[in-house]
N, C-alpha and C positions, 0 to 999 in steps of 0.2 A: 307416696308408695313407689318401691322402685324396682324396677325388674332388675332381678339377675342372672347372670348369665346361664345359657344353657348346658347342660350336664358335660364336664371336663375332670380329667384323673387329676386329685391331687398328689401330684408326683415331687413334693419339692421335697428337701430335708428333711429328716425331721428333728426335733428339738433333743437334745441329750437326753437320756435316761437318767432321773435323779440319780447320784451318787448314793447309795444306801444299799444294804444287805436284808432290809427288810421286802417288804411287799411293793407293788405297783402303787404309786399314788391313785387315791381314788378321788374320784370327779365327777360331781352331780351335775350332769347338760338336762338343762330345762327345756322343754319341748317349744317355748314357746306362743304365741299365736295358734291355737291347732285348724285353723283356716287359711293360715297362712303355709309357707315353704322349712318352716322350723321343726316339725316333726319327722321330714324326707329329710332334711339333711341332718339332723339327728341319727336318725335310724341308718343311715347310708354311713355318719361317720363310724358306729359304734357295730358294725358290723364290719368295719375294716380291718384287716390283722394287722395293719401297720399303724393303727394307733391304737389298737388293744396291746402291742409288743410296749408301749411307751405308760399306761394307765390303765385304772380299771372303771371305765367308763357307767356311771348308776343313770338311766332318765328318768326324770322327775316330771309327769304328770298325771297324762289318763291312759293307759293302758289299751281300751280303746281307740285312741285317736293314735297311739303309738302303731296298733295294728292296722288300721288303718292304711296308715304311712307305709309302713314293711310292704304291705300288697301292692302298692301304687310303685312303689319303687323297682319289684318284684325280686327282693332279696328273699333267700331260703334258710331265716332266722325264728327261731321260736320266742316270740315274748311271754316274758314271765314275770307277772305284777308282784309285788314285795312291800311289806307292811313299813317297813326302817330298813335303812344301812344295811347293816348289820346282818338281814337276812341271804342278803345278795351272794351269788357261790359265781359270779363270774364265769359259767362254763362254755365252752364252745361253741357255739351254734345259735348262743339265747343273747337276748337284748332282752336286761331288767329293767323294769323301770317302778319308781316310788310312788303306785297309780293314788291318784288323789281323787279317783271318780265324779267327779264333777260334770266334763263335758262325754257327748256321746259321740261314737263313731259317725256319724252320720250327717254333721255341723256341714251345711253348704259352703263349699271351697270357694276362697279370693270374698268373701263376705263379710263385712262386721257386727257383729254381735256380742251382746255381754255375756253371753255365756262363756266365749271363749275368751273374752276378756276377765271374766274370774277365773278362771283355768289356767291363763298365762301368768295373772296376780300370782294363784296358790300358790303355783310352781315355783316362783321366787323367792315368795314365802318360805317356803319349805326347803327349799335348797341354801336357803340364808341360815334358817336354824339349824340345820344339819351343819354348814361351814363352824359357825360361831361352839356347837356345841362339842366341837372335834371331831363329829362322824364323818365327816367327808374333810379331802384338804383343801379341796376350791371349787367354783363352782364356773359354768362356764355356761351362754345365756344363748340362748335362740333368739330371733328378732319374735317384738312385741308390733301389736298394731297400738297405736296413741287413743283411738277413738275407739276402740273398742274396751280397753282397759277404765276408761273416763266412764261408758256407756254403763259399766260394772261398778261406778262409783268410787273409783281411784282417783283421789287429787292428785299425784304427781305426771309432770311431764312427762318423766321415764322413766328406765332400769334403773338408769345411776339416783336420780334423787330418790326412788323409793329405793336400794340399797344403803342410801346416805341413814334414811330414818329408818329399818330396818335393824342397822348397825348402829346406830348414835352415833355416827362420825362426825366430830365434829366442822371436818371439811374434805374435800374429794375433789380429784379430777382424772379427767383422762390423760391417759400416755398408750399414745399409738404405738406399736412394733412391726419395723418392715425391714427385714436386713439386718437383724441384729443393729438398728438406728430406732432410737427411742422421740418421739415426738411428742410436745407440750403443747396445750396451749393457755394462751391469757384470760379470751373469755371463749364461749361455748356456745348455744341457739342463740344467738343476738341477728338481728336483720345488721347487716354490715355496717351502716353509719351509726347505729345505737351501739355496734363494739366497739369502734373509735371513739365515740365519747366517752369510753369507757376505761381506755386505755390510758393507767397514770402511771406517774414514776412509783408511786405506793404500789399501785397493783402489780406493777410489771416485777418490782423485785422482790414482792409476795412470791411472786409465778416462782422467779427465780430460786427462791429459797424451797418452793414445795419441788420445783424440777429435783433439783440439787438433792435434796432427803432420797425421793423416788430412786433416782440414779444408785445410790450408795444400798434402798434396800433390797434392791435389785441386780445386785451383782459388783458395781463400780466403786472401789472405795475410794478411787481418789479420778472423782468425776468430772471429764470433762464437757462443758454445755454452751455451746454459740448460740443469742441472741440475733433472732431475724430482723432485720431492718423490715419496717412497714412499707415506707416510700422506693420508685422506683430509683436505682441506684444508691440504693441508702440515701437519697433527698441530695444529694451535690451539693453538700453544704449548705443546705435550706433552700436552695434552690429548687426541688420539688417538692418540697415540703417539711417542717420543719422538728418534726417526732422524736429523730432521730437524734436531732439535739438536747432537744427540751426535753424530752420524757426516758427513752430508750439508753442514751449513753451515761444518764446521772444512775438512773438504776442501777446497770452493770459496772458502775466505779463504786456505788453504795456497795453492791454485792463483792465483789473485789476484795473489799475494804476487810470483809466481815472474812476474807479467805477463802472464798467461793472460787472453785474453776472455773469460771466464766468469760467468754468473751464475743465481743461486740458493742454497736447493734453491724453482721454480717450482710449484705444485701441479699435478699431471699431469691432472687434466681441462679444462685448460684451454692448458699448453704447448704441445702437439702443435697446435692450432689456431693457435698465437703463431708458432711456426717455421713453418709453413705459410702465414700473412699474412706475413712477411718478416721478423719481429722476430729470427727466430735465423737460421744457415746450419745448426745443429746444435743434437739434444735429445741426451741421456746419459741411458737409462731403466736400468733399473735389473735386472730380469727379464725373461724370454723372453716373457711374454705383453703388460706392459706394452709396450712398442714395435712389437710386431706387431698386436695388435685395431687402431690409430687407423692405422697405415700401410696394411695389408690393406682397414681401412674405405672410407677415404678411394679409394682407385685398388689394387684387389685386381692387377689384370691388369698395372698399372704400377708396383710396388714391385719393385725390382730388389734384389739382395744384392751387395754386393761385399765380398770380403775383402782387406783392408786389413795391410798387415804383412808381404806377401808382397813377395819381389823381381819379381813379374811380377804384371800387370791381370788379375784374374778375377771376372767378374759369373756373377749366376747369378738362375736363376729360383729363386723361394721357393716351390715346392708338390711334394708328391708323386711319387710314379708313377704314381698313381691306375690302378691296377689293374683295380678294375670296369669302365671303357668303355677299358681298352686295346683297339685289334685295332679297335674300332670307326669310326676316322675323327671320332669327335667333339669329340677334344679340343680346345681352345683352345690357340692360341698365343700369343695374347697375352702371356704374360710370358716369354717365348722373344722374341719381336720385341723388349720393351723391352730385355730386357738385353743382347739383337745390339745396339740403339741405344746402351744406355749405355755398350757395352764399345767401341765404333765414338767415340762421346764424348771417353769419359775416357780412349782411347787416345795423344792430346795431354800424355796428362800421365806415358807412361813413362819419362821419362828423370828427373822427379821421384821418381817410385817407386824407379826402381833406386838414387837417389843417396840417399834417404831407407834406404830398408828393404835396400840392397842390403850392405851393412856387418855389419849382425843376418846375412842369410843366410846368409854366407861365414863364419861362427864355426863 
């Protein structure tokens, strides 16, 4: 469980406005945990005029817990519950949301419970169907608690594997966004010596090849992507160690081989700062804590998640429920705004996505 920060303006850029003469992309943000801090910042982001100018924000859950949240926060927004999409008239003043009546206003704050682990399930649920069916163009995720979703009778780990079987995808991973700098990784919840053994030249230029795809359907058509070295100094020639022989640099000559922009393995104290001055569009780390300390460092509140692989856009914020100051109004939205931004973005690029990943899904 992680706290996060206390209530700060997300004042950063914002994400281009899709190019189109149609309507606002519309974006179904899930509420959530509703005992956790996912329904404040929710409600705080879609009450903001600087990302209702970029999308037309729908919340997907209970209604109740959405009013809830509005009070605590002490916005001067009217919610208004809506049967489908479709009903939503986006007007002024009002935060919709797609109430799935399940859990009640009144769920004790910073606690877990299945109820609200079935309320955070639906809403994923529901926000999935709506992506996949065209009603919405992406969806964008409030932090889940683990233990209360399991409590509800949910096998998966998380968001992303229950979007994997949601969607039939046939494979998925994240790709961070901080800076306009896209970050990969190899493997994902591993305790760190179980990700090193895990780490092959198969895998690593799998990674590569899925970075590589990502990269092109996301903007880069002729993408550039550096390979992090594991060891420190990239191993001094196996002298700290020898990954970057054996494993790391056959990949990236396999991938080379095959035409890929690729290069490395890069020494990772110094990469992350190279894709960040503009030398990469993409790093390829390697474990869950390598690509997150220098992306979290760099713009904590502006690292967005997207997972990639999916037949439909889903960004998400990267932090907790933060349990301790749920209920209290203080949490930051900040990384709730960004990923309204970035799913508001990158929503330009669905028809990329479906025609990329929409072939994997339907198996």
């Amino acid at each position: 469980m992680m706290t996060h920060p206390q209530q700060t303006s997300p004042d950063r850029p914002a994400a281009a406005r899709p190019a189109s003469d149609g309507p606002l992309p519309l974006l179904a943000v899930t509420l959530g945990d509703p005992a956790g801090i996912g329904p404040e910042i929710t409600a705080r982001t879609l009450a903001d005029p600087a990302t209702a100018a970029l999308g037309r924000g729908l919340a997907v859950g209970d209604a109740a817990v959405l009013r809830r949240a509005v009070a605590v926060c002490g916005l001067d927004v009217e919610v208004r519950a809506v049967a489908a999409p479709a009903e939503a008239r986006f007007e002024p003043g009002t935060i919709e949301v797609l109430d799935l009546g399940i859990a009640p206003g009144d769920l004790p704050w910073g606690t877990v419970d299945a109820v609200a682990g079935r309320s955070a399930v639906a809403a994923i649920e529901a926000a999935t169907r709506a992506a996949l069916s065209g009603e919405v163009d992406a969806v964008v995720t409030s932090p889940i608690n683990k233990e209360a979703i399991w409590a509800a009778g949910s096998p998966h780990l998380g968001h992303t594997e229950m979007l994997g079987e949601l969607t039939g995808a046939a494979h998925f991973d994240t790709m961070f966004v901080v800076r306009g700098l896209k970050i990969f990784f190899t493997t994902r919840h591993l305790a760190l010596r179980a990700a090193l053994d895990q780490i092959t030249e198969e895998r690593v230029a799998a990674s590569i090849r899925h970075a590589a795809t990502a990269l092109r359907v996301f903007g880069h058509d002729t993408p550039r992507l550096a390979v992090a070295a594991i060891n420190p100094h990239g191993g001094e020639g196996g002298h700290f160690g020898d990954e970057e022989i054996t494993v790391l640099r056959p990949a990236v000559e396999k991938a080379a081989a095959e035409g890929l922009g690729v290069v490395g393995p890069v020494p990772a104290d110094s990469v992350f700062h190279q894709g960040l001055e503009g030398r990469f569009d993409g790093v390829l780390s390697h474990f869950h804590d390598q690509g997150h300390i220098p992306a979290k460092t760099v713009d904590f509140d502006g690292t967005v998640s997207v997972t990639v692989g999916l037949p439909i856009l889903r960004t998400s914020v990267d932090h907790g429920t933060a349990f301790d100051i749920a209920g209290s109004g203080r949490a930051s939205h900040g990384t709730m705004a960004a990923a309204f931004r970035a799913a508001a973005g990158f929503s330009r690029f669905t028809d990329r996505i479906r025609a990329a990943y929409g072939t994997a899904a339907a198996r």
